[in-house]
C-alpha positions in Angstrom: 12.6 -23.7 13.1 8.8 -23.9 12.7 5.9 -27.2 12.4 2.8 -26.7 10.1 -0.4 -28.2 10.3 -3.4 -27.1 8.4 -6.5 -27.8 9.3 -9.7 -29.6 7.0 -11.2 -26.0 6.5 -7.8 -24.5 5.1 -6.7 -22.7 8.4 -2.8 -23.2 8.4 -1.1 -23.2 12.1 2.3 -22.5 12.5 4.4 -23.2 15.4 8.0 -21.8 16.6 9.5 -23.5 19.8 11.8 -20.7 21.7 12.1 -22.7 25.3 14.4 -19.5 26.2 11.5 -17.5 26.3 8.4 -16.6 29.2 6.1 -15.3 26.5 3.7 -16.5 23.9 2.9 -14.4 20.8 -0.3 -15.6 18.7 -0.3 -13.7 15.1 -3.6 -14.3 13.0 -2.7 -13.3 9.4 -5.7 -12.8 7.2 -5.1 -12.3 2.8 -6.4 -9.5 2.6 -5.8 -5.7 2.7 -6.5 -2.2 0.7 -5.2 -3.5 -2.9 -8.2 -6.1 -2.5 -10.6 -3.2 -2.2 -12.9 -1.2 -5.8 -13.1 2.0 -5.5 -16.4 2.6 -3.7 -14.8 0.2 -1.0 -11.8 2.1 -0.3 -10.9 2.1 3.4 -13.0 -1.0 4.2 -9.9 -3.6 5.1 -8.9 -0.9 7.5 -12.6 0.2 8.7 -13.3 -3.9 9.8 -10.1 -4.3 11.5 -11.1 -1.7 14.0 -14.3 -2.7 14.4 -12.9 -6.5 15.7 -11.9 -4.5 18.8 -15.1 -2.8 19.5 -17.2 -6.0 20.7 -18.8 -9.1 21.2 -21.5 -11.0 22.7 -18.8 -12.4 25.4 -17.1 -9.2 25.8 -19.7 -6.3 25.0 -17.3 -3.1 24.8 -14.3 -2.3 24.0 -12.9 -1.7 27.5 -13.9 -5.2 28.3 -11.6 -6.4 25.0 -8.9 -4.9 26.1 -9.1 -4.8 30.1 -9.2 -8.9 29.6 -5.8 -8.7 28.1 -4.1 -5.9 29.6 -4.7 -6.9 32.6 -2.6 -10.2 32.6 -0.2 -7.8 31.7 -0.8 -9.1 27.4 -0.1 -6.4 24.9 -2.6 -6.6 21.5 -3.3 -5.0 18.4 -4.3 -5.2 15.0 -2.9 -3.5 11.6 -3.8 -3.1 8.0 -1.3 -3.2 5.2 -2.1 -3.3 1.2 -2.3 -6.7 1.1 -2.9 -8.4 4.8 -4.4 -7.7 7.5 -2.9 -9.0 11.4 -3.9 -9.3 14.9 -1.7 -9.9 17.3 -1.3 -10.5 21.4 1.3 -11.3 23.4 1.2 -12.7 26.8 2.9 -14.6 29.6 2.8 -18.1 28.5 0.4 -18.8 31.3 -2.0 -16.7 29.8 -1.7 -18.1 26.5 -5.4 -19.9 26.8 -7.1 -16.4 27.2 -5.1 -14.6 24.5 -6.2 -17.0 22.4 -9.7 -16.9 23.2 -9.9 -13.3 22.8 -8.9 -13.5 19.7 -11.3 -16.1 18.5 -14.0 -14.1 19.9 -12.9 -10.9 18.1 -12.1 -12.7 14.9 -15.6 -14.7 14.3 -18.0 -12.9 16.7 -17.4 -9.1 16.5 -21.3 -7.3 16.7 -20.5 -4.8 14.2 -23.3 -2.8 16.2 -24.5 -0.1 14.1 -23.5 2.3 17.4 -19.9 1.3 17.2 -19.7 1.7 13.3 -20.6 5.5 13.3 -18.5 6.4 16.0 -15.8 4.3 14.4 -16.7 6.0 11.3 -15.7 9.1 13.2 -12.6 8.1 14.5 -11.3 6.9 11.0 -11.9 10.2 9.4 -10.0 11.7 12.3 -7.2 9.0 12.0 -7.1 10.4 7.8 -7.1 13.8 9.2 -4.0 13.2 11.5 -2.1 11.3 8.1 -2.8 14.7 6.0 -1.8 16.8 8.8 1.7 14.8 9.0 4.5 16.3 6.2 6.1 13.2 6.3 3.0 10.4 5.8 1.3 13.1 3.5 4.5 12.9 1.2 4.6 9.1 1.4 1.3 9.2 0.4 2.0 11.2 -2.8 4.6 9.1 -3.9 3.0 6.1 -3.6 0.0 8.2 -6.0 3.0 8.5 -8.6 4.9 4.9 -7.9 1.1 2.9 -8.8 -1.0 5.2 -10.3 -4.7 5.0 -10.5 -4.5 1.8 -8.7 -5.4 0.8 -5.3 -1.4 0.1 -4.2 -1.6 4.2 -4.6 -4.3 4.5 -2.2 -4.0 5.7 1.4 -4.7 2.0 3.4 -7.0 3.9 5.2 -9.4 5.1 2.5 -10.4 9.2 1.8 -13.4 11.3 3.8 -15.5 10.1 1.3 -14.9 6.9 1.1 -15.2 6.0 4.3 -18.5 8.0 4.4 -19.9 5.7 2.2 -19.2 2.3 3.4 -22.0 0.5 5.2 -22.4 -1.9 7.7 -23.4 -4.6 4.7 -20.8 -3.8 2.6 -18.5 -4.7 5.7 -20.1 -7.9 6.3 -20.2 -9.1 3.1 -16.5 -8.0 2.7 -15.5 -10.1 5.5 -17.4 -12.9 4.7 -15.7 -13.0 1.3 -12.0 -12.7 3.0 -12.3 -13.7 6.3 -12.6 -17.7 5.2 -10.1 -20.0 7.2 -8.2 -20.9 4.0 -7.3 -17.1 3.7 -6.2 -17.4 7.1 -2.9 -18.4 9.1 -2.1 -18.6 12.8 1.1 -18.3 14.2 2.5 -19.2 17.6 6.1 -18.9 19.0 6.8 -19.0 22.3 7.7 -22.0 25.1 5.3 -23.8 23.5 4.9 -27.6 21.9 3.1 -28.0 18.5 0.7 -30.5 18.8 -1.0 -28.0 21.8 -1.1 -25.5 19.6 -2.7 -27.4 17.0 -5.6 -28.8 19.7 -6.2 -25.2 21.1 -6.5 -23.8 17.8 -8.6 -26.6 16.8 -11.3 -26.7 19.9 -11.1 -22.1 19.5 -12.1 -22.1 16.0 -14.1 -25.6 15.5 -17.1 -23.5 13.6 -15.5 -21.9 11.5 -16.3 -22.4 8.1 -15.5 -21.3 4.4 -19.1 -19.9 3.3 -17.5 -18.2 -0.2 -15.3 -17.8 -2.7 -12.2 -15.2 -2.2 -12.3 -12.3 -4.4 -8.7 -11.7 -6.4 -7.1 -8.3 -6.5 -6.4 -6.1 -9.8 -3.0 -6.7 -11.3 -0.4 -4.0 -11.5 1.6 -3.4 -14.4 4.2 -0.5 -14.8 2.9 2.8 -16.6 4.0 5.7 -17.7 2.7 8.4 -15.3 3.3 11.8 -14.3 6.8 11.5 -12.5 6.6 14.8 -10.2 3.8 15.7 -7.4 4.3 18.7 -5.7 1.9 19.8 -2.7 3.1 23.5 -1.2 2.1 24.1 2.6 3.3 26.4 4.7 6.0 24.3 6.7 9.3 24.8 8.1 10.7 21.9 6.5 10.3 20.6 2.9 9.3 16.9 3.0 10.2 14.7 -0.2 10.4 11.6 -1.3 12.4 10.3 -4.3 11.4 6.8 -5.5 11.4 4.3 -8.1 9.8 1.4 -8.5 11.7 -1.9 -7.3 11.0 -6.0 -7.2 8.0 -8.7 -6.0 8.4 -10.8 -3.2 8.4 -13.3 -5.7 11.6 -11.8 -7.3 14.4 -14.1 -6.2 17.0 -10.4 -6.2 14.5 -9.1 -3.8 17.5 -10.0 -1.5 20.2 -8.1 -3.5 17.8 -5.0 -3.5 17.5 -4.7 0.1 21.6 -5.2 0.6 21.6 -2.2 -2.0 19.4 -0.5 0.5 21.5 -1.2 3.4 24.4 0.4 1.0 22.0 3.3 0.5 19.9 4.1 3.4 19.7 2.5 6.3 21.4 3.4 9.3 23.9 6.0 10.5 26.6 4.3 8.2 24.7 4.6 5.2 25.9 6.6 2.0 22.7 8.8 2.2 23.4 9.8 6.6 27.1 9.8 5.8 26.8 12.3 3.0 23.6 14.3 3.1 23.6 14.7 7.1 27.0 14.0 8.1 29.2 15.7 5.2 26.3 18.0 3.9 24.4 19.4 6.7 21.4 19.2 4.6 18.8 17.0 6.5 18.0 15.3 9.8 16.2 12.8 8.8 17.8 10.9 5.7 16.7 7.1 5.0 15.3 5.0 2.0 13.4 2.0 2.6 12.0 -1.0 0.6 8.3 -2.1 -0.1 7.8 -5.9 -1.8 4.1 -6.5 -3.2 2.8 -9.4 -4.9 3.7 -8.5 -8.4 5.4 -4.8 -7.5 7.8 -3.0 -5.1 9.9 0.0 -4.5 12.8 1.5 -3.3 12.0 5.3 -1.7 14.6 8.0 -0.4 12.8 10.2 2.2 14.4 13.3 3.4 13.1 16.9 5.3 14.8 20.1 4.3 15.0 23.4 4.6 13.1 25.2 1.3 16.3 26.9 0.4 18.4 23.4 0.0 15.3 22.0 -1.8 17.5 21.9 -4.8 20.8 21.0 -3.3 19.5 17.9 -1.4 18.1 16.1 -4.6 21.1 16.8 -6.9 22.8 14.9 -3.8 20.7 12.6 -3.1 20.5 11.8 -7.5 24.1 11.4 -7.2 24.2 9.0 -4.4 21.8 6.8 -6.3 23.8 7.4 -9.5 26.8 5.8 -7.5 25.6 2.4 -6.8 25.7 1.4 -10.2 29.9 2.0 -9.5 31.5 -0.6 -8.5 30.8 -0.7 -4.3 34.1 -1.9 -2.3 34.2 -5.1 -0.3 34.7 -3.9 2.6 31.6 -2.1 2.4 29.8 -4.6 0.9 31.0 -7.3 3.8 29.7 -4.3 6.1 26.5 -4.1 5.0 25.8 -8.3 5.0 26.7 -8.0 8.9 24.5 -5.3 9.2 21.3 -7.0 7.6 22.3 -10.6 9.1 22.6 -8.4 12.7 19.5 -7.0 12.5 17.7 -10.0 11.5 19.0 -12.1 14.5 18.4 -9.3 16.8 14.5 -8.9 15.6 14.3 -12.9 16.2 14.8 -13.4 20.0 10.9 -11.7 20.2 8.4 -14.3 20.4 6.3 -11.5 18.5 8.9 -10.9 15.5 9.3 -14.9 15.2 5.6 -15.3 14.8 5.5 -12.3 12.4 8.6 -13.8 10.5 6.2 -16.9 9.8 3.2 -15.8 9.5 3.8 -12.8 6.8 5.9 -14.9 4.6 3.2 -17.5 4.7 0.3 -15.8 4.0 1.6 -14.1 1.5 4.1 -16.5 -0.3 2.7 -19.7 0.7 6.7 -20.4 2.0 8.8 -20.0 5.0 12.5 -18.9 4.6 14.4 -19.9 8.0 16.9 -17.2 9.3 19.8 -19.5 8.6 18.3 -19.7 5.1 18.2 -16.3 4.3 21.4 -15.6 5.9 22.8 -17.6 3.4 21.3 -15.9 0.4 22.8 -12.6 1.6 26.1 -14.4 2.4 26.0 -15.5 -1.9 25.3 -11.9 -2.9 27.8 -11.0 -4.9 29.2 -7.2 -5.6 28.5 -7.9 -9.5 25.2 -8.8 -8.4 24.7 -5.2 -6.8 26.2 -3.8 -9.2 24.0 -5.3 -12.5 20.8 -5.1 -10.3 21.4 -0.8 -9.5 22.1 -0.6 -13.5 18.8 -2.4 -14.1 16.3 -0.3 -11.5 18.6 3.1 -11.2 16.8 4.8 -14.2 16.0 8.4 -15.1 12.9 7.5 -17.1 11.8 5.6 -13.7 12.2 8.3 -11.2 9.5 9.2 -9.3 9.6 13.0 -6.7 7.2 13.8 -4.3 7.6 17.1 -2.3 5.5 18.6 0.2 5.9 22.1 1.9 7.0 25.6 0.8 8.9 25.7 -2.2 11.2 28.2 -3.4 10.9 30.4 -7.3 13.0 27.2 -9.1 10.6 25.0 -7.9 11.7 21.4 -9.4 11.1 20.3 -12.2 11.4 16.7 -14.4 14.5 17.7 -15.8 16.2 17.0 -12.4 15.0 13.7 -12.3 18.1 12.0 -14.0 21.0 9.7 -12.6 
């Protein structure tokens, strides 16, 4: 499916050949992200990804950045998680030479001009502003507060007001120059492309780039007892909640199992959670769970929005659905939800962008590529024992986290609910 080569500085570039295929996606994963980050540099991963867009000494503005790719037609952007960061362009595969360029240039010769930093500064604060404005990503938030308490995996990406007030254009540098080192670095290219190419282009684009210091680690997480319920009351039509528990690593071989439980649970209009709580129950129109792997952590999260009055209702419901998937779960339903996952997988792999994200995030983070046909062959083994002895395990009261955010009724909810 993919060719490797690294490079004598530690860069690793990955290759997919999809001949079927008039685009070229280039993917440039770097280590790092918000759990990397102390306190006092909170926001920082997110603060220097935005700045990579806002110049060079080639390409002085950020109009110039982006009217060079846009108008080939390219698409571009970049994006902070907890613990990498990505930029990304796709192109025609014609324009594969410029793409690539542009990137280069962003990556090792953004100006950081002190001009661009305080208006960026500006813009980031606005961008928090919008997150605490939103219900539904202020409720995410709070879990994630409860789920990895006073740790930076319970942080906002995107840092606080304050936080971001206080970063300077040094601390930036000197962040970057600790992270952004080739052998924190992997490229990824898929596309009607041939390896070797790839391999030269890269090369001759990024020839000066050297490792100049050592990576800093991030802080460990271990499970805690915490508080277990955050409640924040607005004045909103809907209450927003989020019921969670904390889940498996990407190193955690049943990380596989977990997400087919989640398939079971939450995803789609064939889910338990649509089937009963939207369908059956009238309760919410937007029911889902989801799944988050770290390095050494993870979780599994129900979201739902509600009307105050069925505040109660909908969590007894939704408690009960979790409660049910440590029952023994059918095989007809099980054989449903393997199609569904393997569907979806080979669905989100005809994009030369999803292909290059499919290598690039496993790599950076795990230091090994699963092929498709590989991992549709670890959900094909999945047993319904396995699902069954994995939801016993995780499906805990004493590990049940609630979020809720919006008006709340007198029998506002308390711990006591939290049991399955």
């Amino acid at each position: 499916m993919y060719q490797k080569t690294t490079l004598d500085n530690g860069l690793r570039i990955i290759t997919a050949n999809m001949p079927h295929t008039r685009s070229v996606s280039i993917c440039i994963f770097v280590g790092v992200g918000s759990r990397y980050e102390t306190d006092s540099q909170a926001g920082v991963s997110h603060f220097i990804e935005h700045l990579f867009f806002k110049g060079t000494p080639k390409r002085p503005t950020s109009r110039q950045i982006s009217e060079t790719i846009e108008g080939v037609g390219g698409i571009f952007n970049g994006g902070t998680d907890k613990e990498l960061t990505l930029y990304w362009c796709k192109v025609a595969r014609s324009h594969f030479p410029l793409a690539l360029d542009v990137l280069a240039d962003i990556l090792l010769h953004s100006k950081f001009d002190p001009v661009d930093i305080e208006r960026e500064r500006q813009v980031i604060i606005e961008e928090i502003h919008m997150s605490n404005d939103s219900p539904i990503q202020r409720v995410n938030m709070l879990v994630d507060e409860i789920l990895w308490p006073n740790h930076p995996l319970g942080c906002d990406i995107a840092g606080s007001k304050e936080s971001v007030t206080a970063i300077t254009r040094d601390m930036m540098l000197d962040y970057r120059a600790n992270h952004y080192t080739p052998n924190n670095t992997v490229i990824t290219i898929a596309g009607d492309i041939q390896h070797q190419e790839m391999v030269t282009a890269v090369s001759q684009a990024l020839a000066n780039w050297s490792n100049h210091q050592t990576r800093s680690g991030y802080l460990a997480y271990k499970e805690r007892q915490a508080r277990r319920l955050l409640i924040e009351v607005r004045d909103t039509e809907q209450v927003h909640l989020c019921l969670a528990l904390p889940g498996l690593s990407l190193f955690d071989p049943r990380r596989f199992t977990l997400n087919l439980l989640n398939v079971i649970l939450g995803e789609g209009m064939s889910s338990r959670l649509f089937a009963e709580i939207r369908d059956k129950l009238g309760l919410a129109y937007n029911i889902h769970s989801y799944i988050e792997h770290f390095l050494d952590s993870g979780s599994i999260t129900v979201y739902a929005g509600v009307e105050p009055k069925n505040l109660l209702v909908a969590i007894k419901a939704i408690l009960e659905q979790l409660a049910q998937l440590k029952e023994v779960i059918p095989d007809s339903e099980l054989s449903k939800a393997k199609e569904f996952a393997k569907g979806h997988l080979l669905l989100r792999m005809e994009d030369s962008r999803s292909v290059a994200g499919w290598m690039g995030g496993q790599e950076i983070l795990t230091g090994r590529i699963l092929s498709v046909d590989q991992v549709i062959s670890i959900i094909d083994a999945i047993t319904a024992d396995e699902l069954n002895q994995l939801a016993r395990e995780l499906l805990v009261s004493s590990r049940l986290r609630l979020a809720v955010v919006g008006s709340t009724i007198n029998n506002e909810p308390q711990e006591e609910l939290l049991k399955l």
